[in-house]
C-alpha positions in Angstrom: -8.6 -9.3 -17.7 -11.1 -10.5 -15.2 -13.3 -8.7 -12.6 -12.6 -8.9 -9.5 -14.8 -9.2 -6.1 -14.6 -6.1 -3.9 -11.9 -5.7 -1.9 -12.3 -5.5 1.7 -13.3 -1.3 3.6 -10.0 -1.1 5.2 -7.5 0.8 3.4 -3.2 -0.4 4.1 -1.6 2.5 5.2 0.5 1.7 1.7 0.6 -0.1 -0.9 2.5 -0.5 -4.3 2.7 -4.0 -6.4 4.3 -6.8 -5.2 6.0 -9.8 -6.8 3.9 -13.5 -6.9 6.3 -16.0 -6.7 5.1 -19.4 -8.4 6.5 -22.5 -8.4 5.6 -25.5 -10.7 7.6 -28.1 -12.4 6.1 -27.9 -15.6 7.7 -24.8 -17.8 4.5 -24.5 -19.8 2.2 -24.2 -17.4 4.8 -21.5 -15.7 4.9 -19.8 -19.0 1.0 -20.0 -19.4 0.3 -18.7 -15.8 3.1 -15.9 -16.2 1.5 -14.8 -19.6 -2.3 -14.5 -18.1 -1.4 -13.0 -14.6 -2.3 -9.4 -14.5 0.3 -7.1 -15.5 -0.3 -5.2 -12.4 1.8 -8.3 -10.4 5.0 -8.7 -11.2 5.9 -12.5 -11.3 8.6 -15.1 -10.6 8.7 -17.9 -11.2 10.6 -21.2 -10.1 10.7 -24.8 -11.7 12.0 -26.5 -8.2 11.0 -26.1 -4.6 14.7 -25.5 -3.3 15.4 -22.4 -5.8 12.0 -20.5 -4.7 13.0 -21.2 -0.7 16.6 -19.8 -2.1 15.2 -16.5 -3.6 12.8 -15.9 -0.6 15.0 -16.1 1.6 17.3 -13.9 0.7 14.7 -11.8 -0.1 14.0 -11.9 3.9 17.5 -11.2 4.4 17.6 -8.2 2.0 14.5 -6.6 3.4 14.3 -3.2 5.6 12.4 -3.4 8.3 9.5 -1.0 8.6 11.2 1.7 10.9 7.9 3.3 11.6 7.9 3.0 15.3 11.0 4.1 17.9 10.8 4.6 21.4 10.8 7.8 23.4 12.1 8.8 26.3 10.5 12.0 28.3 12.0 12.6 31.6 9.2 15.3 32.2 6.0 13.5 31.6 4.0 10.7 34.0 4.7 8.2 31.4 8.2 8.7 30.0 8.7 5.7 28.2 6.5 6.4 24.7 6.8 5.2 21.2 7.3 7.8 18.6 6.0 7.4 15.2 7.6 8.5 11.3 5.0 8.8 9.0 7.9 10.5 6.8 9.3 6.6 6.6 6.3 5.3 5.0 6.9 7.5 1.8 10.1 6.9 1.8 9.6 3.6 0.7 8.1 4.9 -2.6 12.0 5.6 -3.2 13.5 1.8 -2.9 13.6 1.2 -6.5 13.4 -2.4 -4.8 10.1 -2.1 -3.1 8.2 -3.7 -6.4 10.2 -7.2 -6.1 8.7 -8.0 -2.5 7.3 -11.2 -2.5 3.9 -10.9 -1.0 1.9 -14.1 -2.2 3.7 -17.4 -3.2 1.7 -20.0 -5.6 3.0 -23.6 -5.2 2.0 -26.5 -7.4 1.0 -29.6 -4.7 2.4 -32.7 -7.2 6.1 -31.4 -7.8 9.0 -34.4 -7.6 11.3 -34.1 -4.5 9.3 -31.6 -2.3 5.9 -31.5 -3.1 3.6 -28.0 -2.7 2.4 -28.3 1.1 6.4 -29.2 2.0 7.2 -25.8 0.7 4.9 -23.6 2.3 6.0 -25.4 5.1 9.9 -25.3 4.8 8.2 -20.9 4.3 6.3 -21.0 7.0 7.9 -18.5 8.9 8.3 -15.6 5.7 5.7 -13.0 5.7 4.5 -14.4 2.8 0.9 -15.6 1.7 0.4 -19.2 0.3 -1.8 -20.4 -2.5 -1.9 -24.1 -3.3 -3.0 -26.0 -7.0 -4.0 -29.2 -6.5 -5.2 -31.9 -8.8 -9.0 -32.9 -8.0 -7.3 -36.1 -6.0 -5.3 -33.5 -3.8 -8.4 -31.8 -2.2 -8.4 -33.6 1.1 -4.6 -32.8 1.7 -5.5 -29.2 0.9 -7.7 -28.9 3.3 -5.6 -30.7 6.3 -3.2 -28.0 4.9 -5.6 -25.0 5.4 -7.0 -26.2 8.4 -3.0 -26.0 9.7 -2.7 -22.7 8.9 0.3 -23.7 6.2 -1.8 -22.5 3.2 -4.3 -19.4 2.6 -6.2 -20.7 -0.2 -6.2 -23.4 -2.5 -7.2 -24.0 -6.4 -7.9 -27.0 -8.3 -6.1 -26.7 -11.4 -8.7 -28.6 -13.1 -11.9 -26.0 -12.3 -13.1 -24.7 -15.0 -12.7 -20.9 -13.7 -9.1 -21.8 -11.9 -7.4 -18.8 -13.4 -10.3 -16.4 -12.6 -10.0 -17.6 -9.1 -6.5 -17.4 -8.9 -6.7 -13.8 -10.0 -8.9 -12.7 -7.2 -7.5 -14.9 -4.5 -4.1 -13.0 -5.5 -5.5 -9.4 -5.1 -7.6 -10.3 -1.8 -4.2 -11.9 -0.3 -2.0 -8.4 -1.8 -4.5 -6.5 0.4 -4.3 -8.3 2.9 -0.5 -8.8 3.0 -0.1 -5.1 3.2 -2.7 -4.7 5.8 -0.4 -6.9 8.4 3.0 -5.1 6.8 1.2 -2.2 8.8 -0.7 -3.9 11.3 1.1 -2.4 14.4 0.7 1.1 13.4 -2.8 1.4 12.8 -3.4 1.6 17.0 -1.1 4.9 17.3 -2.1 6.0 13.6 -5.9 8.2 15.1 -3.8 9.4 18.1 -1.1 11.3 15.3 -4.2 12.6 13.2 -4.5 10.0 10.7 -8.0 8.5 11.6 -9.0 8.5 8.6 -7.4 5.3 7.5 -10.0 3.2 9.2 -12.6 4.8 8.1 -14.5 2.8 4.7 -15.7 5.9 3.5 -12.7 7.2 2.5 -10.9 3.9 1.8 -13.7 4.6 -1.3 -13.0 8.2 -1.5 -9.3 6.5 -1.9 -10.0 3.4 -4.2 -11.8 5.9 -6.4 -9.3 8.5 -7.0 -7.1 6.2 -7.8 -9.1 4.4 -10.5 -9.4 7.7 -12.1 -5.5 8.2 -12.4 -4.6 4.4 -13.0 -3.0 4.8 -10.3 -0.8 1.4 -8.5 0.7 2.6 -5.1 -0.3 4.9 -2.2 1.8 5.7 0.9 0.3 7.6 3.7 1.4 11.0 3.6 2.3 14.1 6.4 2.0 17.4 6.5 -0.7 17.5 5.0 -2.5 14.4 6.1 -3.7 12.2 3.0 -2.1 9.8 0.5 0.5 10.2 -2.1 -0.4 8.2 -5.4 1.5 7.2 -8.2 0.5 5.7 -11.5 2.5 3.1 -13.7 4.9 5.9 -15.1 5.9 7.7 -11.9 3.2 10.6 -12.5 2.5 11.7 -8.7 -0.9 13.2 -6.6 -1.3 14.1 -3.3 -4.9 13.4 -2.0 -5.6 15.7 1.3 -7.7 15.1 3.6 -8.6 17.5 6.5 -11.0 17.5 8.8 -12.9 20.3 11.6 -10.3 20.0 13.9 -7.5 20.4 11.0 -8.9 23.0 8.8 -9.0 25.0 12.3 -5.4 24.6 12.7 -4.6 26.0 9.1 -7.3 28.9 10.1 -5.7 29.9 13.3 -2.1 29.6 11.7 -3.0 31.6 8.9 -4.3 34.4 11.1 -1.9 33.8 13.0 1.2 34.9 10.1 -1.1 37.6 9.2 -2.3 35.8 5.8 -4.5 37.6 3.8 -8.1 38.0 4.2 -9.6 36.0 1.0 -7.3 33.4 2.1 -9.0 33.3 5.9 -12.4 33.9 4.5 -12.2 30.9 2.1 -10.9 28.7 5.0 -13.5 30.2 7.4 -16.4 29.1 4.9 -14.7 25.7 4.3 -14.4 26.3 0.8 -10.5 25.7 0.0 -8.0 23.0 0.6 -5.0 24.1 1.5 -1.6 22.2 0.5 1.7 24.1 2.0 4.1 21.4 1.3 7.3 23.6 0.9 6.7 23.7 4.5 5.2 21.8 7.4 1.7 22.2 6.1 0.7 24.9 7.7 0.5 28.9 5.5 3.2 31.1 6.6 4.3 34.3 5.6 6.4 33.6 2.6 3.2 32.4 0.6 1.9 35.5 0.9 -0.4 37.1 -2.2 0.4 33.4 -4.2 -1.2 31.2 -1.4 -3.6 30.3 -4.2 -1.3 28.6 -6.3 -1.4 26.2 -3.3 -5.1 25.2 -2.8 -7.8 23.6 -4.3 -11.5 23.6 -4.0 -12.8 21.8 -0.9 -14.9 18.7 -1.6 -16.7 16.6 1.0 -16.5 13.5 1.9 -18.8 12.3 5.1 -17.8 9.1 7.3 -17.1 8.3 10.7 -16.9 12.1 10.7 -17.2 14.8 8.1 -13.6 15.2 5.8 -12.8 17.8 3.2 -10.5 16.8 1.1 -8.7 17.7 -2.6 -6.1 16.3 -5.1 -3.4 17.9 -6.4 -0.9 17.1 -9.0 2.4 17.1 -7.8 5.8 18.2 -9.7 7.9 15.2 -10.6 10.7 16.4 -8.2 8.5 16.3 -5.4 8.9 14.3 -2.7 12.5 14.7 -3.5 14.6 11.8 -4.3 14.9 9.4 -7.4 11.7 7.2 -7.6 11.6 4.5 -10.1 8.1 4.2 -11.7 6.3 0.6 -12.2 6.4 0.7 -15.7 10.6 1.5 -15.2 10.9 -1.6 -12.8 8.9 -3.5 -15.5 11.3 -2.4 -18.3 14.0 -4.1 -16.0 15.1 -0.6 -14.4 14.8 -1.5 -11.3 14.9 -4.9 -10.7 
């Protein structure tokens, strides 16, 4: 395992492993490179050119879309054409058994017979799909015309002494970055809706740490509350909230509002509890009554753009609902 250079503030509004597609026609080195890749990326791998452009295609084909964004229609406001957005979708994805064979970065050897490495990130030019090219140490110029086209994102001479090590963090810097554009055109609406926080770096490193704590692989921006759902290899599940002044007024005035009880408005007064009213639409209500404990945590604070509080919690393994198939399943060939 090698270490890896930070990755960049900005935290993808989700993320889960993806597949590295890697084409070479030698089946040693494919069996090497497969062996050494982190297990954290699960790998494919392809002998020829025209079976890789095969599978990702019809991995194209076979792909949702990301139905985050519809359009509105108000008849009763100044601007009645408006664009409505589903957080809900985002998690949903964490229930496409499917969502772990994505291919998000393909690696292409340059000297292959028939249809060498640059011709194939060429003839994939219009996939959603990062591009790594090995080169021998004669190859370097036609890397670079390659780069400088925009038909590659980074390239590796095979021959460098540290060309694994590189490849390892030129795959997790282009992962990040390939679910940063899967998202790109919600990140605009996502501070109008409440979720704000996702720009901000501090608690993209609130985020990155939590998650280190719990091994945790994927994240999917979450609703009611606002945060992140996390999941580790085997499906084990936390939902990280995050509130902020504005929020933790809402839950204060709703409380009072259902006549909650008083500890319960005195702890969120003083700023001292998280609360976590998932059975519902965040918010306390009535039915909670004396056991609205069982559903907070202790407030921690987190201070960025703005000041957050924010709290884990573990989650039961039937909620969200819906069959999810773990990483460590998908591995095991459950889901793939």
């Amino acid at each position: 395992m090698t270490l890896r250079p930070p990755l960049p503030p900005q935290l993808p509004v989700y993320r889960h492993p993806s597949t590295v597609v890697i084409v070479d026609d030698s089946p040693s080195f494919l069996a090497s490179l497969r062996f050494q890749l982190d297990e954290r990326m699960p790998g494919k791998t392809f002998a020829d050119a025209c079976g890789a452009i095969a599978w990702l295609r019809a991995r194209a084909r076979g792909a949702e879309p990301g139905r985050f964004l519809s359009p509105t229609i108000d008849t009763f406001s100044a601007q009645p054409l408006n664009v409505a957005l589903h957080v809900e979708r985002i998690c949903a994805i964490a229930a496409r058994p499917q969502r772990f064979a994505e291919p998000s970065v393909l690696v292409a050897d340059y000297a292959m017979p028939g249809m060498n490495g640059v011709q194939l990130c060429q003839a994939v030019r219009d996939l959603p799909c990062k591009t790594i090219l090995l080169t021998g140490t004669a190859d370097e110029r036609i890397a670079i015309d390659a780069f400088n086209r925009g038909l590659i994102d980074r390239y590796i001479r095979k021959s460098d002494h540290d060309a694994l090590e590189r490849l390892d963090a030129d795959l997790a810097t282009l992962q990040h970055a390939w679910f940063l554009e899967q998202a790109a055109p919600l990140r605009s609406l996502l501070p109008l809706h409440g979720y704000g926080f996702i720009d901000d770096p501090a608690i993209a490193a609130l985020a990155a740490r939590e998650a280190a704590d719990r091994h945790c692989v994927e994240h999917y921006l979450f609703h009611d509350p606002a945060g992140l759902l996390m999941a580790d290899r085997d499906g084990r599940r936390w939902l990280l909230v995050i509130e902020t002044e504005q929020t933790m007024r809402a839950h204060l005035e709703m409380a009072r509002d259902d006549g909650a009880p008083s500890a319960l408005l005195a702890a969120l007064e003083a700023r001292v509890v998280i609360p976590n009213f998932t059975d519902g639409d965040g918010m306390y209500s009535a039915r909670f009554g004396k056991d609205w404990y069982r559903h907070t945590a202790p407030a921690r604070v987190c201070e960025g753009h703005q000041r957050y509080y924010w709290a884990v919690f573990d989650l039961r393994p039937d909620f969200p609902p819906g069959r999810v198939t773990p990483f460590a399943g998908f591995l095991a060939g459950d889901g793939a």
